[in-house]
C-alpha atoms as a printed R data frame, in Angstrom:
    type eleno elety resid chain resno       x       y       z
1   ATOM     1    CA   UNK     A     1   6.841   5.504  33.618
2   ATOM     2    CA   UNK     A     2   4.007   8.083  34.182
3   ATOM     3    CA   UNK     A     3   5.941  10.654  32.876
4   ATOM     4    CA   UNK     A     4   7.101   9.196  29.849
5   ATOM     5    CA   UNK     A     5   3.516   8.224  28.923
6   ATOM     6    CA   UNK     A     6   2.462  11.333  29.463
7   ATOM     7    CA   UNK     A     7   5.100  12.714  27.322
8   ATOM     8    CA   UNK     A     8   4.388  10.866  24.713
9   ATOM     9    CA   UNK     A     9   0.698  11.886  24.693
10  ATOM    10    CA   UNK     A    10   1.678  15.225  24.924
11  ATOM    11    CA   UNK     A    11   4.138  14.753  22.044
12  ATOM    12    CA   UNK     A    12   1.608  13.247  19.723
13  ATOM    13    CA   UNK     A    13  -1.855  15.455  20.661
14  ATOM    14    CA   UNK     A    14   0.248  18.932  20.508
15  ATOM    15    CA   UNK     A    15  -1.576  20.670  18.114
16  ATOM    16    CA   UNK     A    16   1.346  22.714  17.146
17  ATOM    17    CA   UNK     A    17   2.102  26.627  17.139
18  ATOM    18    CA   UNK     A    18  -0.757  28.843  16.980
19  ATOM    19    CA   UNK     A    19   0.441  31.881  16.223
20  ATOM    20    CA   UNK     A    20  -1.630  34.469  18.329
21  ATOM    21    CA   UNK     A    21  -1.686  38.092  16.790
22  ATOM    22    CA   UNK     A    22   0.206  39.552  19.177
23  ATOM    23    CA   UNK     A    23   3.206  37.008  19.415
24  ATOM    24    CA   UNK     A    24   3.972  38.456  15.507
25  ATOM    25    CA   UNK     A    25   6.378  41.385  14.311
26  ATOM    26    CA   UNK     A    26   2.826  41.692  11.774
27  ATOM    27    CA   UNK     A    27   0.334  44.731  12.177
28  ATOM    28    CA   UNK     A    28  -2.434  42.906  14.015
29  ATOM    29    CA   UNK     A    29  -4.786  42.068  11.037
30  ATOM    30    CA   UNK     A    30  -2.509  40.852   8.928
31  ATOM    31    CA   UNK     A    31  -1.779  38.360  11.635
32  ATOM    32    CA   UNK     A    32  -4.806  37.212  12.363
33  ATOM    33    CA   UNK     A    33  -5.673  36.283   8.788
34  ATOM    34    CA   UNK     A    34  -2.304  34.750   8.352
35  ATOM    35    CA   UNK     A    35  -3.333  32.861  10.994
36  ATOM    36    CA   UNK     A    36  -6.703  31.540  10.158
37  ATOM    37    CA   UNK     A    37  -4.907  30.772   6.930
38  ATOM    38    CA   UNK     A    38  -1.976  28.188   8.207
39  ATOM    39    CA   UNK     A    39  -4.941  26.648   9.916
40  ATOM    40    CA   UNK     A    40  -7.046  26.265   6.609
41  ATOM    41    CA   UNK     A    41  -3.515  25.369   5.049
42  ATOM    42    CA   UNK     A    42  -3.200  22.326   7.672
43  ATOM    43    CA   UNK     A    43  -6.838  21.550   7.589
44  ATOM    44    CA   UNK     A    44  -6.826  21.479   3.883
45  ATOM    45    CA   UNK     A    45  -3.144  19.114   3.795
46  ATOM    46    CA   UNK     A    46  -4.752  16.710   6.299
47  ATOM    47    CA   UNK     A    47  -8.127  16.501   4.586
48  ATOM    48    CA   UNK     A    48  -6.361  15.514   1.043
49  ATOM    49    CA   UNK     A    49  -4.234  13.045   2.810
50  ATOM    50    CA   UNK     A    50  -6.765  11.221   4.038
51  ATOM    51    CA   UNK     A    51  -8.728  11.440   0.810
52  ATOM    52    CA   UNK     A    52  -5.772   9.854  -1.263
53  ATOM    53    CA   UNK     A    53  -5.318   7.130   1.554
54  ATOM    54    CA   UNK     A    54  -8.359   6.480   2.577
55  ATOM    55    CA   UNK     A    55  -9.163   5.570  -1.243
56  ATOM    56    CA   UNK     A    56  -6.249   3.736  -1.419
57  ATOM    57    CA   UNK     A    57  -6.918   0.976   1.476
58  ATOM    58    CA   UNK     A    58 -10.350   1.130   0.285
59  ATOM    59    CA   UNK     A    59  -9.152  -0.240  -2.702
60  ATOM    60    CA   UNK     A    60  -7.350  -2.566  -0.949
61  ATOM    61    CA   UNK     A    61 -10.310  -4.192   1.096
62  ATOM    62    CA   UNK     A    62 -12.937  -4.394  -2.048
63  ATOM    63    CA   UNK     A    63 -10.692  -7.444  -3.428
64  ATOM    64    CA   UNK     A    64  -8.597  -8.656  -0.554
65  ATOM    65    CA   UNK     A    65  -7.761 -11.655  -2.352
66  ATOM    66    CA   UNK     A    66  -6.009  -9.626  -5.011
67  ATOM    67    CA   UNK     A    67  -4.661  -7.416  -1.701
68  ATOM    68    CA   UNK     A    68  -2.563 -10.584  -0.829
69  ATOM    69    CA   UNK     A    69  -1.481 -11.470  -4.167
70  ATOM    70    CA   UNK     A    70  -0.161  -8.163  -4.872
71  ATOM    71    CA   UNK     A    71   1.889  -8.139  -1.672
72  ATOM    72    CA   UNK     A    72   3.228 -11.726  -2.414
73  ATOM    73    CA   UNK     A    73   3.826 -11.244  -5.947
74  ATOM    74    CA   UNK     A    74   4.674  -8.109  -6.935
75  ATOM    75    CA   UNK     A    75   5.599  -5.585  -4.085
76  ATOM    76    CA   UNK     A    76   8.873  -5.784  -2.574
77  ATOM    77    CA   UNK     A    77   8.227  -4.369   1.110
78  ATOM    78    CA   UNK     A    78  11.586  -4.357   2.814
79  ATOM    79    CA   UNK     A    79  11.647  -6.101   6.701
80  ATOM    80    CA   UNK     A    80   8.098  -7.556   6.559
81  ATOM    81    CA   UNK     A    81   6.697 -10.789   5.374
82  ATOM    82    CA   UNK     A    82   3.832 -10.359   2.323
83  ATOM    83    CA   UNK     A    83   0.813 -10.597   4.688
84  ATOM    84    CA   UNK     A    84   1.893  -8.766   7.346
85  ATOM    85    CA   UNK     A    85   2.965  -5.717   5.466
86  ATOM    86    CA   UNK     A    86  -0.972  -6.213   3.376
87  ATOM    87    CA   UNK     A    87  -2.329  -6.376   6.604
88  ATOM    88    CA   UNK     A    88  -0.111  -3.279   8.334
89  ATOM    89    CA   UNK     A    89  -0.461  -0.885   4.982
90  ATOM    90    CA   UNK     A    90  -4.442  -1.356   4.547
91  ATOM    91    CA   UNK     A    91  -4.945  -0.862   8.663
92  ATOM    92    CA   UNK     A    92  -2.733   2.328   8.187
93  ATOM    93    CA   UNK     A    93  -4.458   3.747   4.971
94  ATOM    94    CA   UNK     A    94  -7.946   3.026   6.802
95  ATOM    95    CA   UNK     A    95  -7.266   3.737  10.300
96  ATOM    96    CA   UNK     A    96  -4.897   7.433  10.134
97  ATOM    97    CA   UNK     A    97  -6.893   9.141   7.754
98  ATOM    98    CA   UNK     A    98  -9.905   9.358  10.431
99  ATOM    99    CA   UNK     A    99  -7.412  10.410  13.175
100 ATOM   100    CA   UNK     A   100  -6.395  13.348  10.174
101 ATOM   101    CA   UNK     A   101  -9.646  14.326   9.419
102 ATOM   102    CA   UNK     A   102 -10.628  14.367  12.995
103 ATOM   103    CA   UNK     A   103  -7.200  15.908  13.797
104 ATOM   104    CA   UNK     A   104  -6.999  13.860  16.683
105 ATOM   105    CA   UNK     A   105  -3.416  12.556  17.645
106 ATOM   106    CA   UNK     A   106  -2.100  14.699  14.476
107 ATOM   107    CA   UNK     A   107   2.016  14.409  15.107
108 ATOM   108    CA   UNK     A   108   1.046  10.486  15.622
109 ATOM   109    CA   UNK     A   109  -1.193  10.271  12.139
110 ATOM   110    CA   UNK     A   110   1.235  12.709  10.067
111 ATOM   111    CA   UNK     A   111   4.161  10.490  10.822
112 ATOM   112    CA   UNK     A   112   2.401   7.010  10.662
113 ATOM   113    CA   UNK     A   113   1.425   8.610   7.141
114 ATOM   114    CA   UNK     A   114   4.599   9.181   6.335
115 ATOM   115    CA   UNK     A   115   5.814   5.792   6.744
116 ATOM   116    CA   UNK     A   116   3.283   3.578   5.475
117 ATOM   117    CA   UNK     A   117   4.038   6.198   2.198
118 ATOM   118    CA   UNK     A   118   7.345   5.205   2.141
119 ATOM   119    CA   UNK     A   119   6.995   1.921   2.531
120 ATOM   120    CA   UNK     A   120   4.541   1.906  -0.198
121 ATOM   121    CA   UNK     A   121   7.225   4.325  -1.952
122 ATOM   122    CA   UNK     A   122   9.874   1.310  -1.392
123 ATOM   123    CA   UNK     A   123   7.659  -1.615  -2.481
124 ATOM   124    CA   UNK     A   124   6.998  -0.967  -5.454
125 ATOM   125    CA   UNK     A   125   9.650  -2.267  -7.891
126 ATOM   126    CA   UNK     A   126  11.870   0.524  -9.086
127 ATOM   127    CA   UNK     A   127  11.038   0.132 -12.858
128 ATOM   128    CA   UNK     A   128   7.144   0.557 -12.326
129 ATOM   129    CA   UNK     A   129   7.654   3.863 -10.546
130 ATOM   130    CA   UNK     A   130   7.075   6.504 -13.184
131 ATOM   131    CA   UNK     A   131   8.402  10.046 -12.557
132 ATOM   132    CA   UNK     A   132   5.069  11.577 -11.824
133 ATOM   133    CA   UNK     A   133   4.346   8.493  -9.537
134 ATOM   134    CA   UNK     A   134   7.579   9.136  -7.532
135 ATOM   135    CA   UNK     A   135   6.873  12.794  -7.597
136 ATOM   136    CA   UNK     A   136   3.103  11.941  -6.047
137 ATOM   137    CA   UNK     A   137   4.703  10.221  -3.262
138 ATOM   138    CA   UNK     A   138   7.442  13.093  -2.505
139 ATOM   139    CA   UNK     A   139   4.760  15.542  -2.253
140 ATOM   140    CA   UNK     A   140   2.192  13.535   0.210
141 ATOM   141    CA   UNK     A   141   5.670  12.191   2.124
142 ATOM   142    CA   UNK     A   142   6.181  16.344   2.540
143 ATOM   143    CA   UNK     A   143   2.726  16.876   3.421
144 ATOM   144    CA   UNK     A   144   3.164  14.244   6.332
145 ATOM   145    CA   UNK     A   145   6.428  15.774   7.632
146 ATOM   146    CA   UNK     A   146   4.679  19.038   8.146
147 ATOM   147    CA   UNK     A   147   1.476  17.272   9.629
148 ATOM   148    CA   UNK     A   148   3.958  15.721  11.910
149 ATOM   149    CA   UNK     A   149   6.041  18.838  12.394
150 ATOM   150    CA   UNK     A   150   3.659  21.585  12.860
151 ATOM   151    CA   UNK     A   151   0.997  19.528  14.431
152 ATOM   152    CA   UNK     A   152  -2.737  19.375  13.238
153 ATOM   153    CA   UNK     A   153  -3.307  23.225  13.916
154 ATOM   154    CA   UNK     A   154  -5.874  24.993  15.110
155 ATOM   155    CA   UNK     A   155  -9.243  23.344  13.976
156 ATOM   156    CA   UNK     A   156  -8.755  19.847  15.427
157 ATOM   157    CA   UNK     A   157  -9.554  17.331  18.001
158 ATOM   158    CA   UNK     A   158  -5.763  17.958  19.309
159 ATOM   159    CA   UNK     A   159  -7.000  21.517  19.953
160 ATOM   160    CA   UNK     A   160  -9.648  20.619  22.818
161 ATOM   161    CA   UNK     A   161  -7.750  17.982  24.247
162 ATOM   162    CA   UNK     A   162  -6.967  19.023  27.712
163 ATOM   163    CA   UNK     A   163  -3.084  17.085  27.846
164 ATOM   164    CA   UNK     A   164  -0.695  20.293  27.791
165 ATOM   165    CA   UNK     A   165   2.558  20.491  28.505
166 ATOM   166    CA   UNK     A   166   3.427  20.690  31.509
């Protein structure tokens, strides 16, 4: 049981693949700036992620009321009952943008991110999803994939954590 705790923690604080200058067929600058650069690049996706969710459950909170109705009313969230899915979707839009910004348990936070899009994605009735809103939601669901794919990269909480692979 140890070891498949472990493994998990492992699986979900990896940082991802840091690219050291010498593990590249690239001249040794070039390298190191590309680099520094996917680690702005991830830095930079998880930062606006948490922006456009943290907003979002914001939102969400300031008229909670409303919150409810909305979820009983009007979105169509598939497997959970109306106040559960309020209550999941706002404690995911509040809670895994922090772990993002912090890039702490990225792989965790880019997928959890990726599902409570979807399911917001999936709620809403099919009508009332505009083209640019649909494309909005492909594009953060393909910034979470990566997040949860490549890991948080360099500059994050992931990073200093001493749980390695064994």
């Amino acid at each position: 049981m140890n070891a498949l705790i472990s493994a998990a923690l492992r699986s979900f604080t990896d940082p991802g693949q840091v690219t050291t200058p010498e593990a590249t067929r690239l001249p040794a600058p070039v390298a190191a700036l590309v680099s520094h650069l996917q680690s702005l690049a991830l830095l930079a996706t998880r930062l606006y992620l948490a922006q456009v969710f943290f907003a979002s459950g914001l939102v969400k909170l300031r008229d909670w009321s409303a919150t409810l109705a909305l979820f009983n009313d009007y979105y169509q969230v598939p497997v959970l009952p109306p106040a559960l899915a309020a209550y999941a979707g706002t404690a995911g839009e509040l809670a895994l943008p922090v772990l993002l910004v912090l890039g702490l348990g990225g792989r965790f936070a880019g997928v959890g991110m990726f599902v409570v899009n979807l399911m917001a994605a999936l709620s809403l009735p099919a009508e009332d999803l505009s083209a640019a809103g649909a494309l909005q939601h492909v594009l953060w669901g393909v910034l979470a994939a990566a997040i949860a794919l490549w890991g948080a990269g360099r500059w994050s909480a992931d990073r200093l954590l001493p749980i390695r692979a064994a």
